[in-house]
C-alpha positions, -999 to +999 in steps of 0.1 A: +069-845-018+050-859+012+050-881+043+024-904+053-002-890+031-001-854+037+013-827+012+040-807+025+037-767+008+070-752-002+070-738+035+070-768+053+034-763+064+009-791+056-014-782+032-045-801+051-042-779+074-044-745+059-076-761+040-094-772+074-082-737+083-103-722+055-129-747+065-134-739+100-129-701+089-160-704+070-178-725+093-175-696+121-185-674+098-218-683+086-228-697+124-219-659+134-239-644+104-271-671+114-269-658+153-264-620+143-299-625+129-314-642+152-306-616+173-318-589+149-349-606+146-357-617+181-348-586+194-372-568+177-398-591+182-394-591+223-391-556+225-424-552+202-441-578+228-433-561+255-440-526+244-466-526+231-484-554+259-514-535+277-547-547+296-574-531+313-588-547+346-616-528+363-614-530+400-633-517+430-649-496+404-616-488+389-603-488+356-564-495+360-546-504+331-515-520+328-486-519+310-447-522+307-436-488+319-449-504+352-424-525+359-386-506+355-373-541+348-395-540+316-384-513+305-349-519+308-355-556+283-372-533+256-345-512+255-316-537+260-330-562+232-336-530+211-301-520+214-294-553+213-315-555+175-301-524+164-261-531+172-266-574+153-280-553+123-250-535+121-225-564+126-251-582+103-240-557+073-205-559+080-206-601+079-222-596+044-197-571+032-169-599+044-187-627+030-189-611+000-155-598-006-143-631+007-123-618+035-111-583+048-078-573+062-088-575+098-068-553+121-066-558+159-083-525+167-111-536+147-114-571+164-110-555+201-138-529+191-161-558+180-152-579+210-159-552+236-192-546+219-203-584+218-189-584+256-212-551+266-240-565+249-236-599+261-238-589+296-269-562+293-291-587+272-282-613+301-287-589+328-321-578+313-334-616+313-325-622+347-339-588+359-369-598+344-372-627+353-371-620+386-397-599+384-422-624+362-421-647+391-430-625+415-459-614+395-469-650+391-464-663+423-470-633+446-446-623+479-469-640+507-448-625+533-450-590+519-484-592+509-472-587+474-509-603+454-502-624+426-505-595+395-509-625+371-543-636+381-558-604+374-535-596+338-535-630+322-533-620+286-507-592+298-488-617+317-489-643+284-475-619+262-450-605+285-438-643+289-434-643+257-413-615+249-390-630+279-388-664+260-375-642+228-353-623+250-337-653+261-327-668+230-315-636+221-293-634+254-280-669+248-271-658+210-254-630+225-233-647+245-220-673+219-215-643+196-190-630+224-173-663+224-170-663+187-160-626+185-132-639+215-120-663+195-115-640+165-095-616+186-071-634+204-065-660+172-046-624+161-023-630+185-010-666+185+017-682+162+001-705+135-007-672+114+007-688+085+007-669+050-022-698+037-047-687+066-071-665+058-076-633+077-106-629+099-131-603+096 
């Protein structure tokens, strides 16, 4: 039976729409597995810039060496993009598991404990950038007024790689946040009324 085109299930619910359903279903869930390692990766890779980012300037006879332990804002991007690395490696495995059982019964404990997660981490990756940030411009540019010197013309090479790791930690901060939008979406999806028995459960 069908009118205008569409097949109608023995439930009265189109069946278009449970298969664009599945499609977006699947869509979501490889864009979330893609981000997850971006994260991973980048995460690593700006902590590893940062922490390990070092240079020796010799001045007034002397030897003062710089490094990220300097700067607390620094410090607080290795270890929120670490954190960062180490939680998307975790949801990383679990999106494999789901991908490769094709779906898991998804309960809304589960989905709140992987939204509050996303949402934490979301706002300390962001909150590390802009810390950060703040900081890297100050070093570049100096504080006239305070007689703050411009740290950047002395470090160049630690200034580089440090703007480097902060160009990783963006990306990952931006990932993070569209993960906690996705991660949203798969919560509160639990909770409206087109749950139809064709949907697929989310993970």
């Amino acid at each position: 039976m069908s009118y205008l085109g569409v097949g109608i299930s023995p439930g009265n619910v189109p069946v278009s729409h449970s298969i664009n359903v599945k499609v977006v279903d699947r869509r979501v869930r490889v864009a979330e597995l893609v981000l997850r390692c971006v994260i991973c990766g980048l995460g690593v890779l700006a902590a590893v810039l940062v922490g390990t980012d070092s240079q020796v300037r010799e001045i007034f006879s002397i030897r003062k060496k710089a490094k990220y332990t300097d700067m607390k804002a620094l410090v607080f991007l290795v270890i929120a993009n670490g954190t960062a690395a180490a939680y998307s490696l975790m949801q990383v495995l679990r999106c494999v598991v789901s991908m490769i059982r094709g779906h898991v019964l998804f309960s809304k404990p589960l989905a709140w404990a992987i939204f509050s997660g996303d949402q934490v981490m979301a706002y300390v990756t962001v909150a590390a950038v802009a810390a950060t940030a703040q900081s890297a411009v100050i070093s570049k540019l100096g504080q006239p007024e305070l007689q703050w010197m411009k740290i950047c013309n002395m470090y160049g090479k630690y200034c580089n790689q440090i703007g480097e790791g902060i160009a990783s930690a963006l990306i990952v901060s931006l990932s993070m946040v569209a993960i906690s939008c996705m991660s949203a979406f798969s919560l509160f999806r639990l909770y409206g009324g087109n749950k139809g028995k064709g949907s697929p459960r989310w993970w």
